[in-house]
KOLBAMAR-124538 format. One line per field, with one value per residue (C-alpha): residue number from 1; x, y, z; chain. Coordinates in pm, 1 decimal. Layout:
<nuses>
lumlum: [NUM ...];
east: [X ...];
north: [Y ...];
up: [Z ...];
roba: [A ...];
</nuses>
This chain:
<nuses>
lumlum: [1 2 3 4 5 6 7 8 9 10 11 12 13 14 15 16 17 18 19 20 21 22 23 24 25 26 27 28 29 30 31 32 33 34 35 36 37 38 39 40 41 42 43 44 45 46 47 48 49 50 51 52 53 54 55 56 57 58 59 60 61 62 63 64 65 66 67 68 69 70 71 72 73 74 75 76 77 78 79 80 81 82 83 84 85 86 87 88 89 90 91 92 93 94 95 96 97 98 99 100 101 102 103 104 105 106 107 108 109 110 111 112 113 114 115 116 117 118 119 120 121 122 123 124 125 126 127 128 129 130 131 132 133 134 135 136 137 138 139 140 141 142 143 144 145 146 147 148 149 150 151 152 153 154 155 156 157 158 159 160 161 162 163 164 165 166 167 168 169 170 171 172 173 174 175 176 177 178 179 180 181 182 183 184 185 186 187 188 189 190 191 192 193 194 195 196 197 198 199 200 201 202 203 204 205 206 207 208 209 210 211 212 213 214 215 216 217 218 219 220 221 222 223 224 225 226 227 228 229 230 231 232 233 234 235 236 237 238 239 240 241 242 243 244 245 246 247 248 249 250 251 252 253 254 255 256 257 258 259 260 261 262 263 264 265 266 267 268 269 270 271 272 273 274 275 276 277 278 279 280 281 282 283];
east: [882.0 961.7 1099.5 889.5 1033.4 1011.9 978.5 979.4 864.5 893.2 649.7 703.2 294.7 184.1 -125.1 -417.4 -374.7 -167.5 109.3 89.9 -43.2 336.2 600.8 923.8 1214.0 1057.8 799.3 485.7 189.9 -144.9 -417.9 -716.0 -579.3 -572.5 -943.8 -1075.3 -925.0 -1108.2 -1408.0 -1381.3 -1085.1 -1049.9 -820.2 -831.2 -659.6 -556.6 -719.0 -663.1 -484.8 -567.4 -479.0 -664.2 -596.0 -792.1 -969.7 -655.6 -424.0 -246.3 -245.2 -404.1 -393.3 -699.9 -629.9 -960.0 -977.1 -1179.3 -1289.6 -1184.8 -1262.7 -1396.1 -1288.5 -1494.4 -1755.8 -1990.1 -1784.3 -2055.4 -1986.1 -1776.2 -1494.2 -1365.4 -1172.6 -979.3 -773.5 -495.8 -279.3 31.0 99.9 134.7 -8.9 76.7 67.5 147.1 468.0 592.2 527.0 535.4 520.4 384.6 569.3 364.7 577.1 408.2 196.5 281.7 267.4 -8.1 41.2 -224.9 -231.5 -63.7 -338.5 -336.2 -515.9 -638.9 -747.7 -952.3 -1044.7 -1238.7 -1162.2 -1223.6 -1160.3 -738.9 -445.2 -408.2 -732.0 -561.6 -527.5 -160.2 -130.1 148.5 115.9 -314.9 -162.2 -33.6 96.7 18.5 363.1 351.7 132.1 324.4 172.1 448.7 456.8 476.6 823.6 800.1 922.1 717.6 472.5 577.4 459.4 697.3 691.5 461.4 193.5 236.4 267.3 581.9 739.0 1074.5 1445.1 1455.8 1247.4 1193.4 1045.4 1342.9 1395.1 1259.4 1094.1 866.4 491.4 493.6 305.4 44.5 -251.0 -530.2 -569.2 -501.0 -180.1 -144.7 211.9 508.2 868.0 1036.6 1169.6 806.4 780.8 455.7 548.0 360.5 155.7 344.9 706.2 961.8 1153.1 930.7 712.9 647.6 271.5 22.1 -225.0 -494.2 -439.3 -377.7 -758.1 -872.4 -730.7 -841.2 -1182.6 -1216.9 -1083.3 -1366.4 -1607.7 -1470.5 -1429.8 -1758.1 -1942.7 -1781.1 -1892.0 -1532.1 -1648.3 -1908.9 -2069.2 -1934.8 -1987.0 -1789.1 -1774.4 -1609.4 -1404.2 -1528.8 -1274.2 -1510.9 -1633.7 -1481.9 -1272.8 -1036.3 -766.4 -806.1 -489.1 -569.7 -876.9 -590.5 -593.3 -247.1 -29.5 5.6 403.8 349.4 275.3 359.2 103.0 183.9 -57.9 -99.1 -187.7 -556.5 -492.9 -149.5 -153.2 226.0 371.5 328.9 656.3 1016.6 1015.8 691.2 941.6 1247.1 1006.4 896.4 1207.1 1306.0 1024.3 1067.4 1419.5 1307.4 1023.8 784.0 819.0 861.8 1188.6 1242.4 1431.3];
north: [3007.5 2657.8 2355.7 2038.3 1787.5 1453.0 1102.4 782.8 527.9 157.3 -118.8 -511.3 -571.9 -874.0 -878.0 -1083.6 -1253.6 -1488.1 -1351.0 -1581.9 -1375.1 -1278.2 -1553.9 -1429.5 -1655.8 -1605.1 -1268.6 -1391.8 -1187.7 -1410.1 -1200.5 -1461.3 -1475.2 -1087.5 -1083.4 -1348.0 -1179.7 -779.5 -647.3 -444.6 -346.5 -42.5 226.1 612.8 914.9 1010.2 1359.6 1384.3 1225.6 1316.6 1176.6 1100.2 902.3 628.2 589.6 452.1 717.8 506.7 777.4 633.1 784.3 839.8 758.7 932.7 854.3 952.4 670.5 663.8 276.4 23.2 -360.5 -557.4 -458.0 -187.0 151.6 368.0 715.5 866.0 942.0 669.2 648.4 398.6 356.1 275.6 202.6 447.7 833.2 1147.5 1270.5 1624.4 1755.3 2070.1 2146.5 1786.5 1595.6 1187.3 899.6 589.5 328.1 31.2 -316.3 -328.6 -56.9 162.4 530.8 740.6 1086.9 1332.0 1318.0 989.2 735.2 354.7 46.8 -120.8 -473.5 -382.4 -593.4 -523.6 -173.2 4.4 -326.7 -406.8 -222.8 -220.3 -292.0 -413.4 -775.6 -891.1 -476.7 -370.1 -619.4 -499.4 -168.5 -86.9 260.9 381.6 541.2 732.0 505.7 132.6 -71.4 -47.3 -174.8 70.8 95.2 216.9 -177.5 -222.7 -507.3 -765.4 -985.7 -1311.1 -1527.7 -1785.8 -1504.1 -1459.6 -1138.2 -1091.1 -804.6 -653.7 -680.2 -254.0 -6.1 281.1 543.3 778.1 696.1 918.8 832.5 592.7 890.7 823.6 495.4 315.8 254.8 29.4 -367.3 -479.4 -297.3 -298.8 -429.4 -203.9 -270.3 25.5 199.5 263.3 -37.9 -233.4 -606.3 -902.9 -1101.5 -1429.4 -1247.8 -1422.1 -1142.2 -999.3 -659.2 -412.8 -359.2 -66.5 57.5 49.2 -308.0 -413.6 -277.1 -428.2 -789.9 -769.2 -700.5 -993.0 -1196.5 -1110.7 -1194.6 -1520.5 -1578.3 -1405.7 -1706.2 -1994.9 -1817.8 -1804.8 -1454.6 -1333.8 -1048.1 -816.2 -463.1 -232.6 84.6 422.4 494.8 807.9 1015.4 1209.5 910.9 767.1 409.2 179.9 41.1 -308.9 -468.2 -381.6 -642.0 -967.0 -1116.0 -1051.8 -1180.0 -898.5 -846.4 -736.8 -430.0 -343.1 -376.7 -699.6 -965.3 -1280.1 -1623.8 -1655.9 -2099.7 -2068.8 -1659.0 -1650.7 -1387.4 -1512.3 -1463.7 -1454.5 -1087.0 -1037.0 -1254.9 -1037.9 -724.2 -868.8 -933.8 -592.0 -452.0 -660.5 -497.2 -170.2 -213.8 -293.3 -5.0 40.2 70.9 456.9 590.6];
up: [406.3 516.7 287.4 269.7 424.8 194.6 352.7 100.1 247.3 114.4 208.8 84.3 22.4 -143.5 -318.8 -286.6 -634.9 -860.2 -1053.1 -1325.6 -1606.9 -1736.0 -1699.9 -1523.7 -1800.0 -2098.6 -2046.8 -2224.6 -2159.6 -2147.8 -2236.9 -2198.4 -1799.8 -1766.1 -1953.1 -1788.9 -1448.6 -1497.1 -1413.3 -1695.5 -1929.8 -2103.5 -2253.9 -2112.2 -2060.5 -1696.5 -1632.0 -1215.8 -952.1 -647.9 -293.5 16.7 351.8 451.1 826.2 915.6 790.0 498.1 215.6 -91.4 -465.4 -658.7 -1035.9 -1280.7 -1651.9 -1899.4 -2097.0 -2438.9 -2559.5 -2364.6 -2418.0 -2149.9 -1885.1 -1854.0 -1651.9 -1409.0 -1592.6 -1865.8 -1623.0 -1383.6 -1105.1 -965.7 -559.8 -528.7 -217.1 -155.1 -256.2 -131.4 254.4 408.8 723.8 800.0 622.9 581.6 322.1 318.5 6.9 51.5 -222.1 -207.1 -426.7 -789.4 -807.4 -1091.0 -1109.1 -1299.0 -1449.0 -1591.8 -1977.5 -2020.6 -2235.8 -2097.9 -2115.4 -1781.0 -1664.7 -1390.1 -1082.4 -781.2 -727.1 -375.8 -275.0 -317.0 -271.0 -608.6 -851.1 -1091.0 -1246.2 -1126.6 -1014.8 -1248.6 -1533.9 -1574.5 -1685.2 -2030.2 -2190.7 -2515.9 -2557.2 -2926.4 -3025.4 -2936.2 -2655.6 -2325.4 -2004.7 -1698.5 -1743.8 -2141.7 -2223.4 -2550.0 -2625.3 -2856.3 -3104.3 -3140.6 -3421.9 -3295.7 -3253.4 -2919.7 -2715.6 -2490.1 -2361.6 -2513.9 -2342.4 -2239.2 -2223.4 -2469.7 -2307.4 -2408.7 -2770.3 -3026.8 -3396.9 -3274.5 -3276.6 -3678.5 -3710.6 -3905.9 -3681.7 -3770.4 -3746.8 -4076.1 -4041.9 -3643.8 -3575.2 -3633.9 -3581.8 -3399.0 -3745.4 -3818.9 -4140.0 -4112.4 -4037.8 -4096.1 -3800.3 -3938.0 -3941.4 -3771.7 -3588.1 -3337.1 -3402.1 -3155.6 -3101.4 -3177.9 -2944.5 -3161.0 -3307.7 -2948.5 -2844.6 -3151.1 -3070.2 -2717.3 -2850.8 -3079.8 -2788.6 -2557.7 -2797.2 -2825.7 -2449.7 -2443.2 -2690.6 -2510.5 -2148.3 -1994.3 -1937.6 -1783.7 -1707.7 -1419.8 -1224.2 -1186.2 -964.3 -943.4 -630.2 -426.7 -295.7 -48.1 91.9 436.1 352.1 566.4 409.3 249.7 377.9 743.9 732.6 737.1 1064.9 1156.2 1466.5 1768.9 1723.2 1347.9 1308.6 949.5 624.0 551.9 324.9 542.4 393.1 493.7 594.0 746.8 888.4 788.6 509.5 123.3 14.6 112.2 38.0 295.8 567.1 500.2 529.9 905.4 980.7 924.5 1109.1 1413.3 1362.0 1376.9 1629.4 1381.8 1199.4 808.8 695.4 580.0 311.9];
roba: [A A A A A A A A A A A A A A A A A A A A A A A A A A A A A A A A A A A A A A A A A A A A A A A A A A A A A A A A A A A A A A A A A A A A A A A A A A A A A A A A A A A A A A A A A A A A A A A A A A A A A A A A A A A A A A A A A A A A A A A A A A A A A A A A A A A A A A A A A A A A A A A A A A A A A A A A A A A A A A A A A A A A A A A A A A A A A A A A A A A A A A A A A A A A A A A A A A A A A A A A A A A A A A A A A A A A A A A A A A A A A A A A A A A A A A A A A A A A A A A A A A A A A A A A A A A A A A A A A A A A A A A A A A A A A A A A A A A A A A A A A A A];
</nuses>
């Protein structure tokens, strides 16, 4: 029987939206900017992921959740999926990964909330990619990377200093909104304390929810569609349809008024491909 041979492949992409939702210094997490920015926003469990390559043969992952609570917009069916840019493709008996910058990973079972936007449409449909997805990790509100959620002492939410996906004695908490923020030893905190409290999922939900309404009433929402991707049906890949100079070749987001790379990562990335005869760099 023959091994799989495994290729990961990493591609600098830069999406087609602001990252300003989640400062860099001080890690505050507007909410109003990530509800404003969805389509709809809601928290599920992840019961497939599948993958599938796109008309131009960049393998994409299918993400489907069954919806569990919805915070803003209306979803098309019970189960939802959304497409993502990057994963797994096979051929034959090799076996290649597609690592697109900022998209996080999904696994089946794991329960998140999403800020949706413009799915079947982006590399990644989600608000800022990587900061429109939250865990529910035992119960505390985490970033991709198991950092928890924080509430700070001016009432703001900000995102902790490591990540705790490995620590233990954090599934025994008080859930509900009255009693919604935790600190990590499990003791109920205060909204006005003046260390900062790690977050619950359902007290994070619950907030969100009140915020939309607000938003909502003074119409800095309004109302959106949404739709399922369809893994059986033919696609092209979004970040093919930038206009893009002849000597790049790679998947690279160009700036639609100047047709030069966004970022000094995107011109280290092209400078790297025109390296390697504009091909991706392979590791």
């Amino acid at each position: 029987m023959k091994k799989s041979k495994i290729i990961s492949t990493a591609i600098a992409l830069v999406l087609s939206c602001q990252l300003s939702a989640q400062t860099i210094d001080n890690k505050l997490v507007d909410t109003d900017k990530l509800l404003t920015g969805s389509d709809l926003v809601f928290k599920g469990k992840v019961v497939d992921v599948s993958y599938q390559d796109s008309s131009d043969g960049i393998p994409h992952t299918f993400v489907t959740y069954s919806v569990q609570d919805v915070v803003l917009g209306v979803p098309d069916n019970k189960k939802i999926t959304l497409r993502f840019m990057g994963g797994q493709q096979q051929k034959g008996d090799i076996i290649r990964f597609l690592e697109v910058s900022d998209v996080p990973d999904f696994n089946k079972g794991d329960t998140d909330i999403l800020f949706v936007k413009n799915n079947n449409q982006l590399i990644c449909p989600l608000v800022n990619c990587s900061q429109g997805k939250y865990r529910d990790l035992n119960g505390v509100v985490t970033n991709p990377e198991g950092v928890p959620l924080l509430l700070n002492s001016n009432t703001q939410f900000q995102l902790g200093s490591h990540s705790i996906a490995s620590e233990q004695g954090i599934s025994k908490r008080t859930a509900n909104f009255s009693r919604s923020y935790s600190s990590a030893n499990g003791e109920s905190k205060s909204i006005t304390s003046s260390s900062n409290s790690m977050v619950d999922t359902l007290g994070f939900v619950a907030v969100l929810k009140q915020r939309t309404r607000e938003l909502q009433q003074s119409k800095k929402i309004t109302r959106k569609t949404f739709s399922s991707a369809n893994i059986k049906a033919r696609f092209s890949s979004p970040v093919f349809k930038e206009a893009q100079p002849l000597e790049m070749k790679g998947p690279v987001m160009l700036n639609q008024k100047t047709h030069q790379p966004q970022s000094k990562l995107d011109l280290k990335e092209v400078e790297m491909m025109r390296k390697n005869g504009g091909d991706p760099v392979l590791k």
